[in-house]
BALOBA-1460 file (C-alpha; in Angstrom, 3 decimals):
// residues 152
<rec num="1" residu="x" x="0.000" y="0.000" z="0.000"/>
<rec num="2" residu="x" x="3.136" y="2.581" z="0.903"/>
<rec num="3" residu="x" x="4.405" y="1.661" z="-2.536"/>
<rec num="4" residu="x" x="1.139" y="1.930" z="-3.963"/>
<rec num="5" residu="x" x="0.806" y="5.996" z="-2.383"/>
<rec num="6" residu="x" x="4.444" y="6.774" z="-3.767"/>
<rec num="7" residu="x" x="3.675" y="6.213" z="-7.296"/>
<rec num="8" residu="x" x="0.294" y="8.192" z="-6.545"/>
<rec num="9" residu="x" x="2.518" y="10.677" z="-5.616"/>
<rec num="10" residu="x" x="5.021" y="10.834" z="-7.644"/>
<rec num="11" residu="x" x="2.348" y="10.727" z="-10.831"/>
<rec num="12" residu="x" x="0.736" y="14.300" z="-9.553"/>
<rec num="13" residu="x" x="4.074" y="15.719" z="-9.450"/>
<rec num="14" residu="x" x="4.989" y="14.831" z="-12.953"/>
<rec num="15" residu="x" x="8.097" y="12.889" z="-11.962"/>
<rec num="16" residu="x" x="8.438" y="9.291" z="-13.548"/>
<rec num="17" residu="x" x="7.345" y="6.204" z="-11.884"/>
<rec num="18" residu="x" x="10.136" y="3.743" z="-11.404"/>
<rec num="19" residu="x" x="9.784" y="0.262" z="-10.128"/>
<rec num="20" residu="x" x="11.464" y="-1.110" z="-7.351"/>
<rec num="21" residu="x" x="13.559" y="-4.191" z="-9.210"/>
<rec num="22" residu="x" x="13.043" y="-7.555" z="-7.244"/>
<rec num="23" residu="x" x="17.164" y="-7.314" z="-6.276"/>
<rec num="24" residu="x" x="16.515" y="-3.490" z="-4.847"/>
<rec num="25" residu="x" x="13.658" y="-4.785" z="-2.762"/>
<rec num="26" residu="x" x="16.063" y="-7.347" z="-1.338"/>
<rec num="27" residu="x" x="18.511" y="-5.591" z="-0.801"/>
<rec num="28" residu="x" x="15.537" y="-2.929" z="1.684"/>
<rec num="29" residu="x" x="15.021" y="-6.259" z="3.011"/>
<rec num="30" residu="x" x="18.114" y="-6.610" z="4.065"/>
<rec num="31" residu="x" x="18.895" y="-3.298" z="5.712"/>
<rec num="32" residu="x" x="15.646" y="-3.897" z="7.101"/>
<rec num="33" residu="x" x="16.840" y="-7.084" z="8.718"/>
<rec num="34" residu="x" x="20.064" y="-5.522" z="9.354"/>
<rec num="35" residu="x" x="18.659" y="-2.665" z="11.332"/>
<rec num="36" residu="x" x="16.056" y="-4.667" z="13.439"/>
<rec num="37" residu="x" x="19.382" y="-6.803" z="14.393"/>
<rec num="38" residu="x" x="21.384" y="-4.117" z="15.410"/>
<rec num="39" residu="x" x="18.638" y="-2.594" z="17.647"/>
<rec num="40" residu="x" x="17.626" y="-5.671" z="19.486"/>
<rec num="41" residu="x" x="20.463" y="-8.475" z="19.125"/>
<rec num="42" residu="x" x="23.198" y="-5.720" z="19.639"/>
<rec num="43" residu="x" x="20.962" y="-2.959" z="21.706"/>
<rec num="44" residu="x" x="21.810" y="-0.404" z="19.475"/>
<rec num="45" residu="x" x="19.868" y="2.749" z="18.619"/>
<rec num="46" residu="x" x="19.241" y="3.658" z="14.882"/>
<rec num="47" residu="x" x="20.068" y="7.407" z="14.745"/>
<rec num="48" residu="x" x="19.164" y="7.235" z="10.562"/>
<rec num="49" residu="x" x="18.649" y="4.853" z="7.865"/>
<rec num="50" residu="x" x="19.982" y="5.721" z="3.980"/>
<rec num="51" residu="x" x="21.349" y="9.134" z="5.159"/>
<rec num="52" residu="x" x="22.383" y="10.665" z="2.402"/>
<rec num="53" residu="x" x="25.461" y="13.272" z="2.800"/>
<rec num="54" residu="x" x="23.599" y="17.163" z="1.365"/>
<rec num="55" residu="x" x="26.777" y="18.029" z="-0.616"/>
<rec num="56" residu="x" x="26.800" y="14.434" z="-2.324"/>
<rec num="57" residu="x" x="24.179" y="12.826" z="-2.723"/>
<rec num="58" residu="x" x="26.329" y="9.803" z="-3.778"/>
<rec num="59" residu="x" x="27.662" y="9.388" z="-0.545"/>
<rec num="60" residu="x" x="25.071" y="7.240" z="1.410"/>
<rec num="61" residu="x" x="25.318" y="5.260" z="4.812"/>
<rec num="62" residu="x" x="22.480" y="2.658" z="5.095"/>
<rec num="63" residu="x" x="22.055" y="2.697" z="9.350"/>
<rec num="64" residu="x" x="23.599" y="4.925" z="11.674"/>
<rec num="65" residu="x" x="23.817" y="3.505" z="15.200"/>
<rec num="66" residu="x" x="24.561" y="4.543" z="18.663"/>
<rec num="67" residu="x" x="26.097" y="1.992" z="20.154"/>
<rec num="68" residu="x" x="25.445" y="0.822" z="23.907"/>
<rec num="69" residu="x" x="29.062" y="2.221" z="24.620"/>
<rec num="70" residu="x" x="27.873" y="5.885" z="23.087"/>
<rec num="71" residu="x" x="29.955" y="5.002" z="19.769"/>
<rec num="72" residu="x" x="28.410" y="6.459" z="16.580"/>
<rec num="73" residu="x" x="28.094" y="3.206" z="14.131"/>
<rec num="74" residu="x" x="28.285" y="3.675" z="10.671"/>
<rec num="75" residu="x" x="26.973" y="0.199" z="8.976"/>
<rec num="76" residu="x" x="26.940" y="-1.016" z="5.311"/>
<rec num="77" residu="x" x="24.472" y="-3.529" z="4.554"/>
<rec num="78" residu="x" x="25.548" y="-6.492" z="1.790"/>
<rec num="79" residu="x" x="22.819" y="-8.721" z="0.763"/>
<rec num="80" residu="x" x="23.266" y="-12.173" z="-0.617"/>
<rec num="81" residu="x" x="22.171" y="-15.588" z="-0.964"/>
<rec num="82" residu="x" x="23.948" y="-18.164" z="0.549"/>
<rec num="83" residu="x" x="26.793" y="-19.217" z="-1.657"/>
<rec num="84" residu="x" x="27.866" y="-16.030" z="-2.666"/>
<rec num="85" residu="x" x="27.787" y="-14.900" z="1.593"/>
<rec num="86" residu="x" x="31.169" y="-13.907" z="1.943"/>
<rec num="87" residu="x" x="31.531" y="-11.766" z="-1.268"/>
<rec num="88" residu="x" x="29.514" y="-8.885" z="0.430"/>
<rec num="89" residu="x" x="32.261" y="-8.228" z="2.776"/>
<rec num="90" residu="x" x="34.696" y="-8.003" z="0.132"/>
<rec num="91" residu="x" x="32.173" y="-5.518" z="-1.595"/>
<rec num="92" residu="x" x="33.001" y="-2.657" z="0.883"/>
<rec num="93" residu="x" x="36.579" y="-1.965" z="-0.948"/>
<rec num="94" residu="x" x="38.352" y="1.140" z="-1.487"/>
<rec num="95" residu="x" x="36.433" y="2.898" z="-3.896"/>
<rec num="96" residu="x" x="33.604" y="2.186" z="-1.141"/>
<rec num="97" residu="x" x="35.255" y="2.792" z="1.990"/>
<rec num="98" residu="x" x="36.347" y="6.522" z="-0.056"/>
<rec num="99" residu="x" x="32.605" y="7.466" z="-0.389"/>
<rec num="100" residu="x" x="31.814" y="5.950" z="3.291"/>
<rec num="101" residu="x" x="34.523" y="7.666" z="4.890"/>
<rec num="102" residu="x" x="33.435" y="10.851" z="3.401"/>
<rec num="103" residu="x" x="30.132" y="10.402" z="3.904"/>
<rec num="104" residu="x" x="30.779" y="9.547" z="7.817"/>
<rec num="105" residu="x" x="32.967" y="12.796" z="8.216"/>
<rec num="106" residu="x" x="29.746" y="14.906" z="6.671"/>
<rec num="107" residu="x" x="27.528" y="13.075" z="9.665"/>
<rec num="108" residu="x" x="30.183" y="13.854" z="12.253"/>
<rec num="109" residu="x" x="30.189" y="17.628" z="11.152"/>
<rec num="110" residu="x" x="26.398" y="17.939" z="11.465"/>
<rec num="111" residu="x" x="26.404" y="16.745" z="14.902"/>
<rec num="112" residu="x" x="28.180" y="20.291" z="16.101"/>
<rec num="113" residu="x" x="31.219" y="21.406" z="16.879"/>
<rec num="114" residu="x" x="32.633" y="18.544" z="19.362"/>
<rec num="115" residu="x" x="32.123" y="15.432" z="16.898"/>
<rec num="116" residu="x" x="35.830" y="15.384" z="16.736"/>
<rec num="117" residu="x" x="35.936" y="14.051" z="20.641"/>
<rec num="118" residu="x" x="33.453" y="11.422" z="19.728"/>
<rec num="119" residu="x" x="34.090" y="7.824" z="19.552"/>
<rec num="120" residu="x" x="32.774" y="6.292" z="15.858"/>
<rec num="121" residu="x" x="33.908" y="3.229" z="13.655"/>
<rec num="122" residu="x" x="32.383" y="1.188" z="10.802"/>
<rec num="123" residu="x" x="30.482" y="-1.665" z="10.841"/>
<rec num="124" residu="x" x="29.393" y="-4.335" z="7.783"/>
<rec num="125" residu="x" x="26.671" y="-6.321" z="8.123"/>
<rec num="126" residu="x" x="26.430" y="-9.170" z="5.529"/>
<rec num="127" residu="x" x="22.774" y="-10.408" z="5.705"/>
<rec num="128" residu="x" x="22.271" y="-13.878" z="3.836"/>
<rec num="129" residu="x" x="19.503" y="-14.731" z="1.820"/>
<rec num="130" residu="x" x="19.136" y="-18.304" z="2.599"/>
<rec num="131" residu="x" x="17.947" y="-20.953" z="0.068"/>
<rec num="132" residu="x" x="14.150" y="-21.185" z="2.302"/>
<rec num="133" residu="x" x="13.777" y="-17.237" z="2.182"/>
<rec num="134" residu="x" x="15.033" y="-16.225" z="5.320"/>
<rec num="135" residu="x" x="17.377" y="-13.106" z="6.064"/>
<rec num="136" residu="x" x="20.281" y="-14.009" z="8.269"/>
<rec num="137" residu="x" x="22.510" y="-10.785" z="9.213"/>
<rec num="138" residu="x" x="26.153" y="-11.527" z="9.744"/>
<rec num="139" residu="x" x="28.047" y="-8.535" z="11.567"/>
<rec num="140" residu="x" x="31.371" y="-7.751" z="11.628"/>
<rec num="141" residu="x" x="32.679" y="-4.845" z="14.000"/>
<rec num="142" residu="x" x="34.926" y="-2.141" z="13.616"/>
<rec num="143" residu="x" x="36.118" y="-2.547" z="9.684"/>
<rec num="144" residu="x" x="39.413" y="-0.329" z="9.342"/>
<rec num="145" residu="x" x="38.331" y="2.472" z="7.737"/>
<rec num="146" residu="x" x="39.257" y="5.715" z="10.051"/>
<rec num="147" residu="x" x="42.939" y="6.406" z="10.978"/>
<rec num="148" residu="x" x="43.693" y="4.294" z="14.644"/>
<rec num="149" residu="x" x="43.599" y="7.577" z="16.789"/>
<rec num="150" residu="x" x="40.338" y="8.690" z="14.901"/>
<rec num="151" residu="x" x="38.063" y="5.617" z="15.818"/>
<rec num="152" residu="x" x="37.653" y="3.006" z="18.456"/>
């Protein structure tokens, strides 16, 4: 029905209606998965989901977290089915990390004018798309991404 409103939408303003390809609505699947993991398997609170840096709109982060600890968490969210799991971790590479790192920095500055004190690191969460339907996230902590006196 929220999908249905949107093209509603979008049709009075004049823009074009664009479908949401079965892989895109995975992959919102997956952050969705991803998020509701975070927040009760890891007691983390989302701060923002798809933030999108105002300069660049290129530069997205899927979740932003506060951690338990009070750590900002950035977190990119890899979807895939089963026996290509471990490729989504090997998705976040440079060019990636270049465009999150930014991105992150642009988050930090619109918190005010002691985000430099704050404690903040990147996350990946890999969620698999097992073979029966289910999402299974996968989370790895603190991917080098910041320089060591920068993050946690």
């Amino acid at each position: 029905m929220v999908e249905w409103a949107k093209n509603l939408w979008a049709r009075v303003r004049g823009k074009p209606v664009t479908r949401r390809t079965e892989l895109q609505m995975l992959g919102d699947a997956g952050e969705a998965a991803a998020a509701r993991f975070l927040a009760r398997e890891r007691g983390m609170t989302i701060l923002a989901r798809n933030w999108r840096n105002p300069q660049n709109t290129r530069e997205e982060i899927d979740i932003v977290c506060r951690s338990p600890e009070n750590v900002i968490v950035f977190v990119e969210v890899k979807t895939y089915p089963t026996d290509r799991l471990f490729q989504g971790l090997a998705r976040v590479n440079a060019r990636k990390k270049s465009f999150l790192k930014s991105a992150a920095y642009a988050y930090l500055r619109r918190l005010g004018s002691g985000w430099h004190e704050r404690a903040y690191r990147l996350d990946v969460v890999v969620v698999e798309h097992t073979d029966d339907g289910h999402l299974v996230p996968h989370h790895f902590e603190n991917v080098p991404l910041f320089s060591k006196r920068r993050h946690i």
